[in-house]
N, C-alpha and C positions, 0 to 999 in steps of 0.2 A: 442395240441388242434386241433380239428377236424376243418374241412372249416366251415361247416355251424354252428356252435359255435361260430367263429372267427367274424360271422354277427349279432350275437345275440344281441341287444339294449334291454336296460331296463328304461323304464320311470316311476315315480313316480306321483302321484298327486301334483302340485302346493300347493297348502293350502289343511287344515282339510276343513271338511263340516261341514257348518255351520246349527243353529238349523234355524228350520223356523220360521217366525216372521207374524206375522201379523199385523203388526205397518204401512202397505202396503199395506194393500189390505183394499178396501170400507165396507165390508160384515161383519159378525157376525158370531160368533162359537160359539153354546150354547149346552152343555156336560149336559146329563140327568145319575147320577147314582144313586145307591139304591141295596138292594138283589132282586134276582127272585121271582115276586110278590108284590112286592114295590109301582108298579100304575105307573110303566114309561111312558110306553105304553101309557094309556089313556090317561097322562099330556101332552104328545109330541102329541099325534091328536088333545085334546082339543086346543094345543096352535097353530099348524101349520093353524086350522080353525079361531080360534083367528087374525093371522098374515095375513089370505087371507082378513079377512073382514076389515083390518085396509090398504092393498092396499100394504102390504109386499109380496116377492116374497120369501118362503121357500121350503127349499128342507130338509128331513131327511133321515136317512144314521144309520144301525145296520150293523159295518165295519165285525160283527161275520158272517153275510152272503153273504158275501163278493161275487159274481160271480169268480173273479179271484181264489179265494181259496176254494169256495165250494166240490168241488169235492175230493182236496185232504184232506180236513179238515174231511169228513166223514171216508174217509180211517184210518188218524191217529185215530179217535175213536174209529173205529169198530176194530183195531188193537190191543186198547189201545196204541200206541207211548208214548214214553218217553216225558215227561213234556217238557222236553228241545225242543224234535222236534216238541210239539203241539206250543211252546209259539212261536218258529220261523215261524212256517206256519200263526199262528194269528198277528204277529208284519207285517208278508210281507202282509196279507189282507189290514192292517191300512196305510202301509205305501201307499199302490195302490192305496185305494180310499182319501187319503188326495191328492197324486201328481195330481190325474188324472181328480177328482169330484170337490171335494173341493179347490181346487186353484185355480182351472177357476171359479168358482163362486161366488168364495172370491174376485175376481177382480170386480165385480158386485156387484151393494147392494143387496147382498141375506144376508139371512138367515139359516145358518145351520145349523140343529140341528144333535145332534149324541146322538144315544141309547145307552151307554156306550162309553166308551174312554180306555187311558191308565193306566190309574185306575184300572179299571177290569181287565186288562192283566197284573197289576205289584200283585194285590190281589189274583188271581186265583195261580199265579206262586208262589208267596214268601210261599203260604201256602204248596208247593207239594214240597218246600225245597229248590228250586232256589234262589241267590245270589241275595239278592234285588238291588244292588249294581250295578250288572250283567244285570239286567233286566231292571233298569235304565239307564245306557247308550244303551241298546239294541234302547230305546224310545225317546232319549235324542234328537233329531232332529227333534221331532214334536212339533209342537207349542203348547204355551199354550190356553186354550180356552179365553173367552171375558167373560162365566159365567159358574159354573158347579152349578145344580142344586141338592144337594145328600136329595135323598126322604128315610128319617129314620123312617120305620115302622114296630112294632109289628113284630117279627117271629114268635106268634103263627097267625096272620092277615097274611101276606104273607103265610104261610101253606096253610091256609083255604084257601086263593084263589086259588091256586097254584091245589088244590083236585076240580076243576070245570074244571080244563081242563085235567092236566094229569103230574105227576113227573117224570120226564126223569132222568136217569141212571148219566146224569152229572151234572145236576144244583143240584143235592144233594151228589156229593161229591163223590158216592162210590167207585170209585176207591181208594181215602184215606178213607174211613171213612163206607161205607160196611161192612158188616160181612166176606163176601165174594166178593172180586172184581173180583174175577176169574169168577162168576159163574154171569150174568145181569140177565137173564129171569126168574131164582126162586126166586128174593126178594119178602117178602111179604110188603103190605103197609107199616107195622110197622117201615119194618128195611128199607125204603124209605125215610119214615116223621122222623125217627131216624135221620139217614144221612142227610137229609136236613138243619136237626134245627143248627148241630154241623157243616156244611159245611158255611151254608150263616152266622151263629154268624162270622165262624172264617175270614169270610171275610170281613164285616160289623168292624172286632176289627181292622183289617189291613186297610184297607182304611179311617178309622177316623183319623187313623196315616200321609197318605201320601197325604193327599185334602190336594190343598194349600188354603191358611186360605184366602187369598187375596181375591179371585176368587169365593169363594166358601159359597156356601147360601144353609145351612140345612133348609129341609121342613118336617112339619108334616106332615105324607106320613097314620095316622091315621085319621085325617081331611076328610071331606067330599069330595066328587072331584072336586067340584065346589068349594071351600073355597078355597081346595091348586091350585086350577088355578087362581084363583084371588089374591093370595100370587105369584103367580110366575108372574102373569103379573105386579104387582106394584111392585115386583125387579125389573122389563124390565124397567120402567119407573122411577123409580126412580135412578134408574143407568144409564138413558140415551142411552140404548142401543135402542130403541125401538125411538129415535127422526129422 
């Protein structure tokens, strides 16, 4: 055995890591999901303007744009990466802004909202063939939320909205679901609104599967905008979260 071998110590972790809880902290976790063009968006501004005039202090948080991970996240795209390295680079986004944003201000009575969760990251992944199994313990240390809100609307309604602003290469799937993944710049709309309709069902089928039923309060995400905000604030209220 060499000398400096003969020095070698090896330490192990005392205990496993445990999941985070928030049975501890003053604040609120409220988880907005749905497909792309669902109406998140507008529900989370409607309600954070809601929250300011009732004298709530909210903060919201889309962990997909993460500052810590923006940069290499575009890389992994523009790459295409392996599902395996995109879901790690998006789990390390999640986990940054829960330890860093969201824990300090969960000690605080805030409010925070999040523009998808782990929801979106076990749905996105189990459909590109990852071990749901796998992706679950990858998440398994994040707390669960206080409310998820899943806005269930029409995918031919999310389509249509979806064509006012612009269908991007990923939220319809084409890498699975494409004619051609190889080739982003010559889709025509067809084989876009194609890929879309078959990406957001097949995630829409997988996340009805894994919302916990507890937690979890389906909205008509067809509803007016103002109907489903008054539906989501008399859940707030009548589940006490909002006292």
């Amino acid at each position: 055995m060499k000398k400096n071998e003969e020095k070698l110590r090896v330490t192990y972790p005392s205990r496993s890591p445990q999941m985070l809880s928030l049975n501890n902290f003053k604040g609120t976790l409220i988880v907005f999901e749905g497909m792309d063009g669902a109406g998140k968006s507008t529900q989370i501004n409607k309600l954070i303007n809601y929250l300011s005039s009732k004298s709530f202090e909210s903060y919201s948080v889309n962990f997909l744009r993460s500052t810590f991970t923006k940069d290499i996240t575009s890389m992994a795209k523009w790459k295409n990466s392996n599902p395996i390295t995109r879901v790690l680079i998006d789990s390390l986004g999640l986990y940054e802004e829960i330890n860093n944003i969201f824990l300090e201000s969960l000690k605080e009575k805030r409010v925070i909202i999040l523009d998808r969760y782990i929801y979106t990251i076990l749905s996105r992944y189990s459909v590109r063939g990852i071990d749901k199994n796998w992706l679950k313990s990858l998440l398994s240390l994040l707390p669960q939320p206080d409310i998820i809100f899943y806005i269930k609307t029409n995918i031919e309604t999310c389509l249509e909205r979806k064509k006012g602003s612009m269908l991007s290469y990923w939220e319809c799937g084409c890498d699975i679901y494409g004619s051609d993944p190889s080739i982003r710049e010559s889709y025509s709309f067809a084989d876009y609104s194609n890929a879309f309709i078959k990406y957001q069902t097949s995630l829409d089928r997988v996340m009805k599967k894994i919302l916990p039923h507890n937690v979890t309060y389906v909205l008509n995400g067809n509803l007016n905008e103002n109907d489903l905000h008054n539906d989501i604030t008399k859940q707030l209220r009548e589940r006490g979260i909002l006292e």
